[in-house]
DRENBA-11723 format. One record per residue (C-alpha): residue in one letter; z, x, y. Coordinates in pm, whole numbers, plus 50000, padded with zeros to 5 digits. Layout:
// residues N
aa A&zz Z&xx X&yy Y
...
END
This chain:
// residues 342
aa X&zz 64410&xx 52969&yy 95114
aa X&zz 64228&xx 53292&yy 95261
aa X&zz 64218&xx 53561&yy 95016
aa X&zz 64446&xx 53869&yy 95031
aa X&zz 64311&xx 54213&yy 95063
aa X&zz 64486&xx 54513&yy 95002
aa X&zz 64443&xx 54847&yy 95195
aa X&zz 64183&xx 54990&yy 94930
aa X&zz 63992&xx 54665&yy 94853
aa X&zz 63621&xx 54675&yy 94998
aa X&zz 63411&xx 54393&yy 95040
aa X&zz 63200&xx 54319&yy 94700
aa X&zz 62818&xx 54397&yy 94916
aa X&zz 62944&xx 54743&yy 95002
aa X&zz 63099&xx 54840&yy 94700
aa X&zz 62818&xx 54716&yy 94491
aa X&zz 62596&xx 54958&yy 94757
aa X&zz 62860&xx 55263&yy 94685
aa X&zz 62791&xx 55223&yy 94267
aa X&zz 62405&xx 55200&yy 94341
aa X&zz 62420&xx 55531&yy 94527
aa X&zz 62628&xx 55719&yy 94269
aa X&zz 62404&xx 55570&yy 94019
aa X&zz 62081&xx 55721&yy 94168
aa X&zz 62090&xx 56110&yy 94066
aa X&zz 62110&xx 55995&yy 93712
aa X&zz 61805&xx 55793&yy 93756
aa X&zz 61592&xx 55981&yy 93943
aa X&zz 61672&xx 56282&yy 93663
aa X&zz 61577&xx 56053&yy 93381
aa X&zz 61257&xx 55932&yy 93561
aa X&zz 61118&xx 56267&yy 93706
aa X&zz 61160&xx 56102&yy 94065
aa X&zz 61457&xx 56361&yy 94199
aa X&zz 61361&xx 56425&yy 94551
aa X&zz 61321&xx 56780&yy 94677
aa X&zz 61583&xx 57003&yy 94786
aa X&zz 61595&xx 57080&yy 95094
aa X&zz 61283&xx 57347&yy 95205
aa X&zz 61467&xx 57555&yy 95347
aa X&zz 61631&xx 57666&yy 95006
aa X&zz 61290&xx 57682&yy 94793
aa X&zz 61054&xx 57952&yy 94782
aa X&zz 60689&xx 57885&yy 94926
aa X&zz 60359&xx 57956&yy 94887
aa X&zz 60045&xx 57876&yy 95137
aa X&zz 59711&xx 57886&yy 94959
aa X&zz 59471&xx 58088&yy 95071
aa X&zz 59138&xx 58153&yy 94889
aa X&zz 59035&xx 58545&yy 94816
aa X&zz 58770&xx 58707&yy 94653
aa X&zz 58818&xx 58811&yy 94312
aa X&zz 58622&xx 58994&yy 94084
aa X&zz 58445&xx 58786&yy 93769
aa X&zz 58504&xx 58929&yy 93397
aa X&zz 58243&xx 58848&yy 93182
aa X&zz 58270&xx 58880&yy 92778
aa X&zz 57941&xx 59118&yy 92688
aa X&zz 57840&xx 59274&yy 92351
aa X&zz 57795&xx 59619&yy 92416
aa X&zz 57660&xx 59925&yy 92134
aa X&zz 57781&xx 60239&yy 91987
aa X&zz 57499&xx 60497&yy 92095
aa X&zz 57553&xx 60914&yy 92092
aa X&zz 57540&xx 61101&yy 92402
aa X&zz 57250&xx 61292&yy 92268
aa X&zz 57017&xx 61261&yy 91967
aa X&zz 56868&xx 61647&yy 91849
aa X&zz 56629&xx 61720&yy 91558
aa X&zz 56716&xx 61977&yy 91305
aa X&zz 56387&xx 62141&yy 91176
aa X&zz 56252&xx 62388&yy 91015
aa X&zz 56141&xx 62737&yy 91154
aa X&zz 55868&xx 62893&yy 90897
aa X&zz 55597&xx 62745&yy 90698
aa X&zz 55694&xx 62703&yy 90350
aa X&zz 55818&xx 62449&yy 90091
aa X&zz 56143&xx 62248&yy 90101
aa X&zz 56355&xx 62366&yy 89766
aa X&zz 56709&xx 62226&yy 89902
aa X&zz 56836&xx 61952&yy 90100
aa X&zz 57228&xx 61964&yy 90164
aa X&zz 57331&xx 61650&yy 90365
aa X&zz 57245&xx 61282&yy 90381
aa X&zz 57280&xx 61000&yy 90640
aa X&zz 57638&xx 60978&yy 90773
aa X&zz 57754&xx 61322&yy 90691
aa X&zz 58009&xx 61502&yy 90923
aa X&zz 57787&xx 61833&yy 91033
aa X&zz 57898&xx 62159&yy 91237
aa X&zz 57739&xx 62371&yy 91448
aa X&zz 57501&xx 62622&yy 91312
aa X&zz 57598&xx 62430&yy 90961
aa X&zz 57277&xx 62468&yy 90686
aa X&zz 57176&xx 62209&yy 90584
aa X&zz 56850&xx 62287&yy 90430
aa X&zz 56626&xx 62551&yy 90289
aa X&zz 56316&xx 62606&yy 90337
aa X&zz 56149&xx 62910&yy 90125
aa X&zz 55763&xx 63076&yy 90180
aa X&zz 55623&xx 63179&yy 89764
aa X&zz 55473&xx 63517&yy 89936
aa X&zz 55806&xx 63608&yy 90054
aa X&zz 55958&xx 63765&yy 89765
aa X&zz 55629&xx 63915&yy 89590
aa X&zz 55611&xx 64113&yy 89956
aa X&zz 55976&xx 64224&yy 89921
aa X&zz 55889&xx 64375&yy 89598
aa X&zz 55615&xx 64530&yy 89726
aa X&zz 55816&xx 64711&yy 89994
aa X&zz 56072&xx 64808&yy 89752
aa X&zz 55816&xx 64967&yy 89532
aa X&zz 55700&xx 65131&yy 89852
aa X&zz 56015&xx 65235&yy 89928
aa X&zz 56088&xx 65419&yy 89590
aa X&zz 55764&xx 65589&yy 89612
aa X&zz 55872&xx 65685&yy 89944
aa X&zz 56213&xx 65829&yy 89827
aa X&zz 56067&xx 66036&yy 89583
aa X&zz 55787&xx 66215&yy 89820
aa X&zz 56091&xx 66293&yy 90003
aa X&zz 56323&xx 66458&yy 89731
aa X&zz 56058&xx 66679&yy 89646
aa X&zz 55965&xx 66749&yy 90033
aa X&zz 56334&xx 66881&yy 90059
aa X&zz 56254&xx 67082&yy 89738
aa X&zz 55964&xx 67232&yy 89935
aa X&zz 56131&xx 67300&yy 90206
aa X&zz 56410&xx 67483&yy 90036
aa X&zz 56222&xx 67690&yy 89859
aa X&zz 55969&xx 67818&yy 90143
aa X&zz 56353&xx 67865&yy 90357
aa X&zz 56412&xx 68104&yy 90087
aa X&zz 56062&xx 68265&yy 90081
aa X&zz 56079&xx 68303&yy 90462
aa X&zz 56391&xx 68479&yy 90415
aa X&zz 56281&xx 68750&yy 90196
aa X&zz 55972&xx 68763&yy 90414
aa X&zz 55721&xx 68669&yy 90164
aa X&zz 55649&xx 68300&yy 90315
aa X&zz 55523&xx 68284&yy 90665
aa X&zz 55686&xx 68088&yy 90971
aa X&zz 55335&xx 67856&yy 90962
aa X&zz 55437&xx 67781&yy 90622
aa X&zz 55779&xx 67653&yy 90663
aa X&zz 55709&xx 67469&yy 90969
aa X&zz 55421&xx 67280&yy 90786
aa X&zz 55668&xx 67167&yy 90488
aa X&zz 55946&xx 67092&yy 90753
aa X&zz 55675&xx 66823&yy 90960
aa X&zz 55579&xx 66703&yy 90579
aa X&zz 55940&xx 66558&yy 90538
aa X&zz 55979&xx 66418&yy 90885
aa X&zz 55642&xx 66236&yy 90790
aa X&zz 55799&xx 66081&yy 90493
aa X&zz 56144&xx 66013&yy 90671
aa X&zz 55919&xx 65845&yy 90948
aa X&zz 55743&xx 65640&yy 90641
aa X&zz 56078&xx 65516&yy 90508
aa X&zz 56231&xx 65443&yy 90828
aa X&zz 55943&xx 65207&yy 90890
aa X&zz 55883&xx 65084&yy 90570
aa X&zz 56312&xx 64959&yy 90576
aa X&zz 56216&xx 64795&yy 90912
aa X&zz 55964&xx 64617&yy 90759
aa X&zz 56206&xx 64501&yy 90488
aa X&zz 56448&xx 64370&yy 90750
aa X&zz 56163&xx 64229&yy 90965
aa X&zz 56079&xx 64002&yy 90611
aa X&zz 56448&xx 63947&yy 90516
aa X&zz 56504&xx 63793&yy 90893
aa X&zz 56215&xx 63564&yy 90785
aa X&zz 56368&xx 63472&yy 90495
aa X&zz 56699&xx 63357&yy 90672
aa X&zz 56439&xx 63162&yy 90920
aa X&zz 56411&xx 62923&yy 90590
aa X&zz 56813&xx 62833&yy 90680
aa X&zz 56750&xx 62496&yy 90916
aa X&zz 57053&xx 62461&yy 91116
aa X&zz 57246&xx 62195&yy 91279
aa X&zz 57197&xx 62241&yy 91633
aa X&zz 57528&xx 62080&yy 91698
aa X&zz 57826&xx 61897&yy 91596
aa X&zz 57787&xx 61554&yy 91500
aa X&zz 57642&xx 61280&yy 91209
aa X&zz 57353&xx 61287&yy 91051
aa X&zz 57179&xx 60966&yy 91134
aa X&zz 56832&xx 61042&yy 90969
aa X&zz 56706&xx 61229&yy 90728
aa X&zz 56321&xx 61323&yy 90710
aa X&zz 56249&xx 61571&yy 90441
aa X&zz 56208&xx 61553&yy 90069
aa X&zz 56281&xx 61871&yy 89818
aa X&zz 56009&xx 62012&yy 89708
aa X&zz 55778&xx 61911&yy 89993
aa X&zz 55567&xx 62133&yy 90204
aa X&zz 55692&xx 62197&yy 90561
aa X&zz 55550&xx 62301&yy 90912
aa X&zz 55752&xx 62536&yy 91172
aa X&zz 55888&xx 62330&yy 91410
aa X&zz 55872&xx 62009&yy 91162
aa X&zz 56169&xx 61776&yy 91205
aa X&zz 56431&xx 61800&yy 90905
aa X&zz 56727&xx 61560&yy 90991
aa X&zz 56805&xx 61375&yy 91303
aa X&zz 57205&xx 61422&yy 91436
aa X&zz 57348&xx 61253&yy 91666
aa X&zz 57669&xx 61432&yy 91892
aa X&zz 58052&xx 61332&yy 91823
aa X&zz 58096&xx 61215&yy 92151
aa X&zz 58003&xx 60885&yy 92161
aa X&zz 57974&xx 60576&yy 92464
aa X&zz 57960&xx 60168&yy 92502
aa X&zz 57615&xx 60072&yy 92626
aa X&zz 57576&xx 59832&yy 92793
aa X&zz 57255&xx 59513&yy 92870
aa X&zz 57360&xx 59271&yy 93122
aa X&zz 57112&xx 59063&yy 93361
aa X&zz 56927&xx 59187&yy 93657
aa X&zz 57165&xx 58973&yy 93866
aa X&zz 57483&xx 59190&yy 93762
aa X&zz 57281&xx 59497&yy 93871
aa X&zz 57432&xx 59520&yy 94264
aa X&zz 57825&xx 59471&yy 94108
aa X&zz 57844&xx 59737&yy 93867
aa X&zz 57938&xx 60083&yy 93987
aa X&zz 58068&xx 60387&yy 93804
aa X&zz 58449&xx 60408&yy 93787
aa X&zz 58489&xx 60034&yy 93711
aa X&zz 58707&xx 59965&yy 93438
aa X&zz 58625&xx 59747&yy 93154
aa X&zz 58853&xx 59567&yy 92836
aa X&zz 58702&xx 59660&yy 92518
aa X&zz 58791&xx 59444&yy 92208
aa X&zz 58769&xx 59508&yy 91817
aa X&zz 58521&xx 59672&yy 91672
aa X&zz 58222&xx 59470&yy 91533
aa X&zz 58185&xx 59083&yy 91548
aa X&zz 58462&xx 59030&yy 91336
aa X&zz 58744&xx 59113&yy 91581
aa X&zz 59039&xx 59306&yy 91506
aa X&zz 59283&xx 59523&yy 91718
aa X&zz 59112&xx 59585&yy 92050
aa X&zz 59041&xx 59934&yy 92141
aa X&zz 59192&xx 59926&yy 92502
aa X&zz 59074&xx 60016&yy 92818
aa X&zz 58779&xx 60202&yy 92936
aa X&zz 58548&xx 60271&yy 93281
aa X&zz 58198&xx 60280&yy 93345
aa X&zz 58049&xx 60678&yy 93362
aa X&zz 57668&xx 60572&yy 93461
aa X&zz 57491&xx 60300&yy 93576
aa X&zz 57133&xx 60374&yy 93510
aa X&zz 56893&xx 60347&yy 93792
aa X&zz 56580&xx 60188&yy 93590
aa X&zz 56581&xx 59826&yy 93458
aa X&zz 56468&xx 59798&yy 93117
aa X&zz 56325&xx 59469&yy 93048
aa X&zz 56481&xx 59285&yy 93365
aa X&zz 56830&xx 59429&yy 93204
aa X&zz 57072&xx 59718&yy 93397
aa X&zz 57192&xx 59941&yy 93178
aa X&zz 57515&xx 60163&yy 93149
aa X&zz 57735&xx 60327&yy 92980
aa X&zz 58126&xx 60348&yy 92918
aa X&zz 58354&xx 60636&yy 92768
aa X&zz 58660&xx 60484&yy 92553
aa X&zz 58861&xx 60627&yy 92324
aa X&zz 58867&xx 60575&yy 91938
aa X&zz 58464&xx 60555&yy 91893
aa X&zz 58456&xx 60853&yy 91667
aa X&zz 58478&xx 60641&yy 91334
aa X&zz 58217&xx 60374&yy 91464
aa X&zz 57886&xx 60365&yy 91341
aa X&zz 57570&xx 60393&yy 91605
aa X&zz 57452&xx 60067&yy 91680
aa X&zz 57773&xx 59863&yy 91613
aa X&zz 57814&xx 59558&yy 91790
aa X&zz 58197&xx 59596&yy 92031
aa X&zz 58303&xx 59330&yy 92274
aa X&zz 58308&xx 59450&yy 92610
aa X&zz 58514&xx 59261&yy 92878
aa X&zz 58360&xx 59369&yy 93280
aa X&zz 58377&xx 59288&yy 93608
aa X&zz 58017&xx 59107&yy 93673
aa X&zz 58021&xx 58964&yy 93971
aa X&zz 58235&xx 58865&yy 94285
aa X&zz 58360&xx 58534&yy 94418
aa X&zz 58620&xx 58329&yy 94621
aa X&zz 58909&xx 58184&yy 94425
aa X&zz 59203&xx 58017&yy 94472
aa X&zz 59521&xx 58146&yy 94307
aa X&zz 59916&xx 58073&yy 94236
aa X&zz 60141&xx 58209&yy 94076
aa X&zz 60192&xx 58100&yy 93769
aa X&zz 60567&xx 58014&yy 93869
aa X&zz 60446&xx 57720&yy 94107
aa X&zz 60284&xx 57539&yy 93849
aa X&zz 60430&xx 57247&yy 93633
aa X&zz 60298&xx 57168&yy 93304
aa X&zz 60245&xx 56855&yy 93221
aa X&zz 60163&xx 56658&yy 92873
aa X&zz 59732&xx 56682&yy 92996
aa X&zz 59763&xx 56723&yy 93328
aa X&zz 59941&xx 57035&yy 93579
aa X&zz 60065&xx 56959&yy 93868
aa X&zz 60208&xx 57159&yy 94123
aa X&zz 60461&xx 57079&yy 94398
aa X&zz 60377&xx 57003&yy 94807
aa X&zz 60600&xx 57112&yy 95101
aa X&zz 60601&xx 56747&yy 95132
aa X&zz 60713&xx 56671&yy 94825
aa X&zz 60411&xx 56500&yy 94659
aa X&zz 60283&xx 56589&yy 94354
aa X&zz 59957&xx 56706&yy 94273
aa X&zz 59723&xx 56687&yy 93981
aa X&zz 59536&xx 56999&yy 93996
aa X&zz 59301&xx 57148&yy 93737
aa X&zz 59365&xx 57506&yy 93568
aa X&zz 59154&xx 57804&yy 93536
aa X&zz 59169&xx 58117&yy 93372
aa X&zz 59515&xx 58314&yy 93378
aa X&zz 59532&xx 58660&yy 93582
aa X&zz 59821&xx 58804&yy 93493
aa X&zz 60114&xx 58650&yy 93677
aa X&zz 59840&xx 58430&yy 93837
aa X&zz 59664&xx 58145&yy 93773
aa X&zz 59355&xx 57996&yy 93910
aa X&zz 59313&xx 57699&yy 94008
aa X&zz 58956&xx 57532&yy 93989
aa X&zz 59021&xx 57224&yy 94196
aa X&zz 59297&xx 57016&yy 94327
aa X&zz 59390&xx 57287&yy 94624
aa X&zz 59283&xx 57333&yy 94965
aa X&zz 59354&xx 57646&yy 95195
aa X&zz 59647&xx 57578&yy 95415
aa X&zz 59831&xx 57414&yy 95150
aa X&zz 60197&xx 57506&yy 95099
aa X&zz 60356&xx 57476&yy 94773
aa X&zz 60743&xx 57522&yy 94634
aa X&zz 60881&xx 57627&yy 94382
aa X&zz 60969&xx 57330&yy 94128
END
């Protein structure tokens, strides 16, 4: 007897086709293997290689602007020393003391001058008032009083020279003050108390408070670096810690020292540092042709990225460093290559 269909009934091949279709989406979500939506609706990218500048981790030093001697400006002996290595200095700050023996037996002797001086004058003055009376009455004679008058200009003269003198050896004595030259740290420190100095003999070595990053990289960084170019500084000293920010390079010097370029960078914070630490220095060494994505195209995967075709295949590629909101991509790209959004 042939079967009966009713209006809704569907032969079993094509309803069997209908639940295999409405089964799919679940599928191809549990296995990964959803195809694409249409292009259209995605956002693309199309690689293109460009050149990008190389950073390059370096260790660069803590050295001061400029390195000045204190020393001393009279010959004598060394009878105080005031500061040590790392002290905080000012300008024109003593430090030392520096003291000739002959220096205060001369001041006496000028003082005693000076006395003997004084006294030749109060009794010139006596003279001369007495012959001013005398010359009134007309018993002394104009010779006579102009002869005592030049007698106490001599011995004004004599003092007035004699207190020079005294100043002339009192300004020596202050010579025996050695001064810091300028602001800054005492990085050395040369003399001994009690020692016997030179003029011009170097008493402490100070270095400035403004301080830079210098830098040693290879010969073959020489042609990249330029003055301007920023670089990343990290923590102080080989044991890390909160980096010090960003600084820029303010001279690139023109000799190579040992088949090394030289320079130096200004960043703030170095006042606390000592000379010669040891900073990490992040630059921009060289320059080279990369390829890069954003970081939005690529899909990470459990050992392997991947990133997603125009076509729809998937491709293993291999990761590089991360730029930002970019990543590069060592291998696994071509140029021309356009990419969506997964």
């Amino acid at each position: 007897m042939p079967e009966r269909r009713t209006p809704d009934a569907v032969p079993r091949p094509l309803a069997i086709w209908r639940a295999t279709l409405r089964a799919l989406p679940l599928a191809a979500l549990l296995f990964g293997l959803a195809p694409p939506a249409p292009l259209a609706a995605q956002e693309r990218f199309t690689v293109a290689p460009r050149m990008i500048e190389d950073d390059r981790p370096v260790f660069a030093t803590v050295e001061s602007v400029r390195e000045v001697e204190a020393r001393a400006r009279l010959n004598g002996t060394l009878t105080r020393l005031d500061v040590r290595e790392g002290d905080a200095v000012a300008a024109g700050q003593v430090i030392a003391m520096v003291q000739d023996a002959k220096h205060p037996l001369q001041l006496a002797a000028l003082d005693a001058r000076l006395g003997a001086l004084a006294a030749q004058r109060r009794q010139a003055a006596l003279e001369l008032e007495r012959t001013r009376a005398l010359r009134a009455t007309g018993t002394a004679t104009q010779a006579r009083l102009d002869d005592v008058q030049t007698a106490l200009d001599v011995v004004e003269g004599q003092i007035a020279a004699a207190q020079a003198e005294r100043e002339v050896l009192v300004q020596q004595q202050r010579e025996g003050e050695v001064l810091a030259p300028q602001a800054g740290r005492v990085l050395r420190v040369r003399g001994t108390p009690g020692a016997v100095v030179m003029p011009g003999e170097a008493i402490a070595t100070i270095a400035t408070d403004r301080y830079v990053l210098r830098l040693r990289l290879p010969e073959r960084h020489a042609r990249f670096l330029r003055a301007g170019d920023p670089v990343e500084v990290g923590g102080r000293g080989l044991g890390g810690g909160a980096p010090l920010g960003r600084g820029r390079i303010t001279l690139v010097y023109p000799e190579l020292q040992q088949g090394q370029v030289v320079a130096d960078a200004e960043v703030q914070g170095l006042g606390d540092f000592f000379v010669g630490e040891r900073v990490r220095v992040t630059i921009a060494a060289d320059r080279r042709e990369a390829i890069l994505i954003p970081r939005a195209f690529l899909i990470d995967g459990p050992g392997v990225d991947m990133v997603r075709l125009a076509s729809g295949a998937l491709v293993p590629v291999q990761r590089g460093p991360v730029r930002g909101e970019e990543v590069e991509i060592l291998s696994g790209l071509a140029a021309g290559d356009v990419l969506v959004r997964p």
